[in-house]
PAZAPA-4460 file (N, C-alpha, C; in steps of 0.05 Angstrom, whole numbers, plus 32768, in hexadecimal, padded with zeros to 4 digits):
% residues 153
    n_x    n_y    n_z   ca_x   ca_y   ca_z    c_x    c_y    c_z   seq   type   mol
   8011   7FE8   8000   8000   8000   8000   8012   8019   8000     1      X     A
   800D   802C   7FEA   8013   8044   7FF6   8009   8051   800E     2      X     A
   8019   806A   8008   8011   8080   801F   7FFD   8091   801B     3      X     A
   7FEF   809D   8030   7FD8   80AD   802F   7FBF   80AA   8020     4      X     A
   7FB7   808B   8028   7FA2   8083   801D   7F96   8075   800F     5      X     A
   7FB2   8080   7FFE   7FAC   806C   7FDD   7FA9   8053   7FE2     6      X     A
   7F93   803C   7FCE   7F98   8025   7FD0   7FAE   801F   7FB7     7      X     A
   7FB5   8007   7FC7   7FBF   7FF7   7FB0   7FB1   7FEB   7F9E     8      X     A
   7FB9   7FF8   7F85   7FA4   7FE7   7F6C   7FA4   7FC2   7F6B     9      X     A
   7FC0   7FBC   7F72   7FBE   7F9B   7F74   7FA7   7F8F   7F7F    10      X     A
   7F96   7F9B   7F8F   7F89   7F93   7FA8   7F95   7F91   7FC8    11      X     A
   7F80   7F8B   7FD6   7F8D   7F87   7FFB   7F9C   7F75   7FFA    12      X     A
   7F97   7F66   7FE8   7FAA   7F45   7FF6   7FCB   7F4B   7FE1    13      X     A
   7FCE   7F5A   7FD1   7FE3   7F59   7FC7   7FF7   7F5B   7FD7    14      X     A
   7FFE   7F6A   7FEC   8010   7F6A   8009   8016   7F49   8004    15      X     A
   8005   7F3B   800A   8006   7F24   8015   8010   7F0D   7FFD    16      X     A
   8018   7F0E   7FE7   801C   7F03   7FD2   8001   7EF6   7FBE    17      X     A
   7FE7   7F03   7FC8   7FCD   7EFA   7FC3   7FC7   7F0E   7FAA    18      X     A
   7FB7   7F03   7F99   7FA4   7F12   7F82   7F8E   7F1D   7F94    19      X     A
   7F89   7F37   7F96   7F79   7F49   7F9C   7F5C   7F36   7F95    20      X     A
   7F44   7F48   7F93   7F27   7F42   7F8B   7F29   7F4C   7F74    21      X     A
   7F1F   7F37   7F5D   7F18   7F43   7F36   7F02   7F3C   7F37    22      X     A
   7EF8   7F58   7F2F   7ED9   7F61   7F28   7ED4   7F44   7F10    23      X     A
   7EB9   7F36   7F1D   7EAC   7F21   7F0F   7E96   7F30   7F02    24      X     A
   7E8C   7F44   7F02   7E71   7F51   7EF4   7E57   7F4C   7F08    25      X     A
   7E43   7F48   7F0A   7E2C   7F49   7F19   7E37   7F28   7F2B    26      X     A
   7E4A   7F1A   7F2A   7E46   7EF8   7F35   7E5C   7EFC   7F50    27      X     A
   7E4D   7EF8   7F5F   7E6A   7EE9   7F79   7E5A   7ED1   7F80    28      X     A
   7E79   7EC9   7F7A   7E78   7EA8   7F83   7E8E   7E9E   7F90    29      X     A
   7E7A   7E8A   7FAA   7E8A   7E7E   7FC0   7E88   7E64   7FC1    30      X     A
   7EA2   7E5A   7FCF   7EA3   7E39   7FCF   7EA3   7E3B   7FF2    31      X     A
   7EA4   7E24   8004   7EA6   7E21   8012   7EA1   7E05   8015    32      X     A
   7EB6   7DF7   8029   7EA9   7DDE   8035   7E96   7DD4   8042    33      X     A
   7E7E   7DC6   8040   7E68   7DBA   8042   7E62   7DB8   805E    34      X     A
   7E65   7DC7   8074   7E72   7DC4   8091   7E5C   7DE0   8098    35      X     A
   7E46   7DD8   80A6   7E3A   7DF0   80B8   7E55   7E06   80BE    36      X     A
   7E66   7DF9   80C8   7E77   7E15   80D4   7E78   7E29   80B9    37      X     A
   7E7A   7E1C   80A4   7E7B   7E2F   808E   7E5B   7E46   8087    38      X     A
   7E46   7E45   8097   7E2A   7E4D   8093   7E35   7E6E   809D    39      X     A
   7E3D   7E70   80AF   7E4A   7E94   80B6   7E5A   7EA0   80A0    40      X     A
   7E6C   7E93   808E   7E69   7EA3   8077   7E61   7EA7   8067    41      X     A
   7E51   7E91   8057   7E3E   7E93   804D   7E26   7EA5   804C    42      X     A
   7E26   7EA3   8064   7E09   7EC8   806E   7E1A   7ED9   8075    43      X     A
   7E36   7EE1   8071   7E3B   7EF8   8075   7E41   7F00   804C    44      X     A
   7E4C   7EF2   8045   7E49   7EFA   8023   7E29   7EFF   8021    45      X     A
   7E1E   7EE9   8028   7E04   7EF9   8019   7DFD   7F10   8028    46      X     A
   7DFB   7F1B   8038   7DF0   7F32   804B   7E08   7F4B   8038    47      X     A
   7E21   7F44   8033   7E2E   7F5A   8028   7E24   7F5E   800D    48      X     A
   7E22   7F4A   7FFF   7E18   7F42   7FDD   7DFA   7F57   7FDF    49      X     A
   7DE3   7F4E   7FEE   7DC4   7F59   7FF2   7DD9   7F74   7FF3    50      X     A
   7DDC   7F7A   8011   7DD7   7F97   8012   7DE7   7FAA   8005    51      X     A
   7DF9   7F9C   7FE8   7DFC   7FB3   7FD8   7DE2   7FBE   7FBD    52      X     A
   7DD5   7FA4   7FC6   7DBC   7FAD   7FB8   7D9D   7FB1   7FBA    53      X     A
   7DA1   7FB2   7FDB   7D88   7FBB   7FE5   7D7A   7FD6   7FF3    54      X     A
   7D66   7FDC   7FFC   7D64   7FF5   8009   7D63   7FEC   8024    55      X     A
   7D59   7FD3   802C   7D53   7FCC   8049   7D63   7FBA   8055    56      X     A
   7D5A   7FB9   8076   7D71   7FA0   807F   7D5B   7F88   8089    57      X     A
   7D42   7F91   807D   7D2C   7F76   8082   7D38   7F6D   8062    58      X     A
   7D40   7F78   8052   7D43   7F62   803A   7D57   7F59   8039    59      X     A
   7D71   7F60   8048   7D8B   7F55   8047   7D85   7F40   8054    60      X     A
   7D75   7F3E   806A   7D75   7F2B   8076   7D65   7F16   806E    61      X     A
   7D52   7F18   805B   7D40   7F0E   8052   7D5A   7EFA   803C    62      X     A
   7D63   7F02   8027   7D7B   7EFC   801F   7D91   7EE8   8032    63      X     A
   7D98   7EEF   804C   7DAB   7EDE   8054   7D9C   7ECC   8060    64      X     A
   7D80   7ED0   8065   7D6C   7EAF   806D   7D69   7E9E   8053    65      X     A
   7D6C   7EA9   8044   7D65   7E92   8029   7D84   7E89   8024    66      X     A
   7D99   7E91   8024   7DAB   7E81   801C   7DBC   7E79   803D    67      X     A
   7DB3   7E7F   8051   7DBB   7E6B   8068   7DA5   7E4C   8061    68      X     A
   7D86   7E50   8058   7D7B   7E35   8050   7D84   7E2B   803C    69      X     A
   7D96   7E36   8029   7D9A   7E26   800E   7DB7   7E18   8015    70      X     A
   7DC6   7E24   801F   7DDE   7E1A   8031   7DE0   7E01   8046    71      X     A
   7DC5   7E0F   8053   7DC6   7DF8   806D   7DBC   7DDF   8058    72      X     A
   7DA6   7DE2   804F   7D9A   7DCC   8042   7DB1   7DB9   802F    73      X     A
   7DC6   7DC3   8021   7DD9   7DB8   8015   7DE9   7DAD   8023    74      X     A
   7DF9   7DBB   8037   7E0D   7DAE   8046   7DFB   7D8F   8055    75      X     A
   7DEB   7D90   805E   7DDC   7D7E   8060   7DD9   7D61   8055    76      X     A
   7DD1   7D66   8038   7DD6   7D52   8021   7DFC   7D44   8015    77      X     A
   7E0E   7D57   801C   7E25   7D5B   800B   7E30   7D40   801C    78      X     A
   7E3E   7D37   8004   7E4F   7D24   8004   7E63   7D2E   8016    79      X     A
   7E77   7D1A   8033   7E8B   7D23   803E   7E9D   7D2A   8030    80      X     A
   7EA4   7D42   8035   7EB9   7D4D   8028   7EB7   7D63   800F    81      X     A
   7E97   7D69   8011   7E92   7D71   7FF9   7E99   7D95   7FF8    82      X     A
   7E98   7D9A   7FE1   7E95   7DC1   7FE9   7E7D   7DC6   7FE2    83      X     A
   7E6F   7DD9   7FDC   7E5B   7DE9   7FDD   7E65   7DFA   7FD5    84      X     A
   7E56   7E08   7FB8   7E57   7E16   7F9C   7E42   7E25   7FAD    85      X     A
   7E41   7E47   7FA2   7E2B   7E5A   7FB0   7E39   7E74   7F9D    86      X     A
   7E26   7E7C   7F89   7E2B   7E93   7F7C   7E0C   7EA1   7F7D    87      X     A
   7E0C   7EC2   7F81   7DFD   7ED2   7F7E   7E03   7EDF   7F6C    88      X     A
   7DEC   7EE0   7F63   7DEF   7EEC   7F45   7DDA   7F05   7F49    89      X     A
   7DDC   7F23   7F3E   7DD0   7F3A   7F3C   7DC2   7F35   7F21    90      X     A
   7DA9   7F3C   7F21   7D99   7F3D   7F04   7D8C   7F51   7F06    91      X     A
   7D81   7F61   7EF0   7D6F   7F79   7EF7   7D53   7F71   7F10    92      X     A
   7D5D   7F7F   7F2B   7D43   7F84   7F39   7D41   7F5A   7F41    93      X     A
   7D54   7F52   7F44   7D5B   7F3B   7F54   7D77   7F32   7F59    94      X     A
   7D77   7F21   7F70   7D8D   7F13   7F72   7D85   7EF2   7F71    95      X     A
   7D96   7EED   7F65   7D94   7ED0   7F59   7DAD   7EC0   7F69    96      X     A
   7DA4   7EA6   7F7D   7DB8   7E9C   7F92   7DB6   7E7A   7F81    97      X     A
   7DD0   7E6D   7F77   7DD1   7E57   7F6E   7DE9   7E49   7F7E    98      X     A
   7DE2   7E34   7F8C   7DF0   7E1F   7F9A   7DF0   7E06   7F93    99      X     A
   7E07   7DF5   7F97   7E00   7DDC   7F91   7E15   7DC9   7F9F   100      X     A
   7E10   7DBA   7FA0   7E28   7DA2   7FB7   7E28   7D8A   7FA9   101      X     A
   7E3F   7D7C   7FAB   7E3B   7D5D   7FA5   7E38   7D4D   7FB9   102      X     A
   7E1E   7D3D   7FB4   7E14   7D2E   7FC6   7E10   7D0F   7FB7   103      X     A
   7E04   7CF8   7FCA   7E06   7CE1   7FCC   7DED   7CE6   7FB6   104      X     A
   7DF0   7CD1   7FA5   7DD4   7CCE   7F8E   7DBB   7CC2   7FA4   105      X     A
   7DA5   7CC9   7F94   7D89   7CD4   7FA2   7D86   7CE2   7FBD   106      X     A
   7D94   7CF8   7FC3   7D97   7D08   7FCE   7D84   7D1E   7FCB   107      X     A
   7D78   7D32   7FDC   7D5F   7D45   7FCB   7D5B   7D52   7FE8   108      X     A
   7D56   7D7A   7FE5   7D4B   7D80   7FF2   7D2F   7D7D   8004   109      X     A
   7D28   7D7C   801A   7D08   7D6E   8025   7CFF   7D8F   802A   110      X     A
   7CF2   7D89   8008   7CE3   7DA6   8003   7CCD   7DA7   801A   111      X     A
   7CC6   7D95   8025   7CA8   7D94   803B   7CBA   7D9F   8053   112      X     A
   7CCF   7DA4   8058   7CDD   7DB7   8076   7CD0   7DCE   8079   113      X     A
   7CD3   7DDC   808D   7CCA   7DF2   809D   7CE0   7E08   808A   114      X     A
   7CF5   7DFD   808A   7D10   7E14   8084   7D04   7E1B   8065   115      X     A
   7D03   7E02   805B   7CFB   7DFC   8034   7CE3   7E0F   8037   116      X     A
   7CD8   7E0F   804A   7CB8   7E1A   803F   7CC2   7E3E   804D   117      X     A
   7CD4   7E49   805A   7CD9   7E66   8056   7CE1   7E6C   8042   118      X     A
   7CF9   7E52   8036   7D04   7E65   8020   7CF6   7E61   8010   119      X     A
   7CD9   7E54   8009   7CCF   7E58   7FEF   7CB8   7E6F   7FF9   120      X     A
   7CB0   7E7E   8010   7C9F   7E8B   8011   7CB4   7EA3   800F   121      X     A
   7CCC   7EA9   8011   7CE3   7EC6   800E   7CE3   7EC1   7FF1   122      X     A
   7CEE   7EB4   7FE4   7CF7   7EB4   7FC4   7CE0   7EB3   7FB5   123      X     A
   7CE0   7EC9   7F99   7CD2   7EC9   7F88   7CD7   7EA8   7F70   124      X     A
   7CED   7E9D   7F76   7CEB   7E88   7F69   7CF9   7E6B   7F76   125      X     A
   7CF8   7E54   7F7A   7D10   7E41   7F8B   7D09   7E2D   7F7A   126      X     A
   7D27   7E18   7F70   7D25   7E06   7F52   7D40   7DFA   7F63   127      X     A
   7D35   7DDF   7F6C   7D53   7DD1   7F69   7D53   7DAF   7F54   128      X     A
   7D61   7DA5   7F58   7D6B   7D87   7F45   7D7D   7D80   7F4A   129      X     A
   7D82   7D67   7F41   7D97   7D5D   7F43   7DB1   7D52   7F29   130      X     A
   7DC1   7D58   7F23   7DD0   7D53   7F06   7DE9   7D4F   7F07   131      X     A
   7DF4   7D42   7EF8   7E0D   7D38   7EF8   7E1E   7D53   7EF9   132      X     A
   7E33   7D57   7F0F   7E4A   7D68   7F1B   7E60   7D5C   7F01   133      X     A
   7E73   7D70   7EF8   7E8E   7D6C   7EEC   7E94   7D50   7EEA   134      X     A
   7E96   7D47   7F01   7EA7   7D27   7F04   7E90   7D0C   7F01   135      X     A
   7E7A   7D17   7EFB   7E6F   7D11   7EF4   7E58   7D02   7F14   136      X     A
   7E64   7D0B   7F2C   7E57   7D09   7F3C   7E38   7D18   7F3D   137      X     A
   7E21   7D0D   7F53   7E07   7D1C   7F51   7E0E   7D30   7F64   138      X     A
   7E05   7D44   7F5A   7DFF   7D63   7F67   7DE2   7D76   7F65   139      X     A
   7DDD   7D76   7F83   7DCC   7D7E   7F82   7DC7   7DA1   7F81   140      X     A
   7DBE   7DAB   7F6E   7DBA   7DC5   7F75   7DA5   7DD0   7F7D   141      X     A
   7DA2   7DEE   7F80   7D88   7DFA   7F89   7D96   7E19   7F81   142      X     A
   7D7B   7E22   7F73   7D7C   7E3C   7F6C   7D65   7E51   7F71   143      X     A
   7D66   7E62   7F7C   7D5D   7E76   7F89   7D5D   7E98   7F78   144      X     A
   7D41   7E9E   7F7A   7D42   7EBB   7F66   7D33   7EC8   7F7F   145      X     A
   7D39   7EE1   7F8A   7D32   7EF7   7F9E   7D2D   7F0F   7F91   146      X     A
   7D0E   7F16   7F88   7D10   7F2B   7F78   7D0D   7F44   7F89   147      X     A
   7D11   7F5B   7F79   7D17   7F72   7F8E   7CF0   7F72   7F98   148      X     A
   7CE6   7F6C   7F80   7CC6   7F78   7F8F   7CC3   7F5F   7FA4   149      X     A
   7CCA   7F4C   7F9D   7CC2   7F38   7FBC   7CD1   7F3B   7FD6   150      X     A
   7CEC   7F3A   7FCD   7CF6   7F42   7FE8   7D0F   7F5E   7FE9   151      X     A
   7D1E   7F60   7FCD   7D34   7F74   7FD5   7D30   7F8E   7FD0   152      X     A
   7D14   7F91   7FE5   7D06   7FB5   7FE7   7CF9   7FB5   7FC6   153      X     A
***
């Protein structure tokens, strides 16, 4: 870092021999291991992700309850050892939350839960399945659309 303020254009982590943050366009996307302990960051990205695009903190929060259930519900299913894929995506006047884990074949969210049934009464849309992952393992995803008129103000 220079002096008096300036950042360093490398990014924060350049000090540290690290690549800074490169602008992805409207997408951040996180991996994490399949492990509840991993659920606290997960709701802190989304709570930062929402409230750069909301007016309220009933909708940020509204936002970090739907992808703490799409989270919890995955880690849940995931094969030991698995990670957990979680990108938000910005669309006009929504945010669009897509997760997915590899899990054991016939594996499936229990849409009849208490948790399943908030996040389909918060989200303007909730679509998951199951399909062959890269390695050809089953992965289950779930995809989530939060429109600004339902929940992000």
């Amino acid at each position: 870092m220079s002096g008096r303020g300036e950042r360093d254009s490398r990014g924060p982590l350049a000090g540290f021999g690290l690549p800074g943050p490169r602008p992805v366009g409207d997408r951040v996307v996180v991996r994490v291991r399949a492990d509840a302990v991993n659920l606290p960051v997960m709701r802190e990205v989304a709570a930062t992700t929402a409230a750069a695009g909301v007016d309220t903190l009933a909708a940020t929060a509204d936002v970090v309850l739907a992808v703490d259930e799409v989270c919890t519900t995955l880690i849940a299913l995931a094969e030991p050892g698995a990670v957990v894929d979680c990108a938000f995506v910005r669309h006009a006047g929504a945010l669009g939350i897509e997760a997915s884990v590899p899990a054991p074949r016939g594996a499936a969210p229990d849409t009849t839960s208490f948790g399943w049934r908030v996040l389909t009464a918060l989200a303007t849309s909730v679509d998951w399945g199951v399909r062959p992952g890269p390695d050809g393992r089953a992965t289950v995803h779930i995809s989530v659309v939060l429109a600004r008129t339902a929940v992000l103000g």
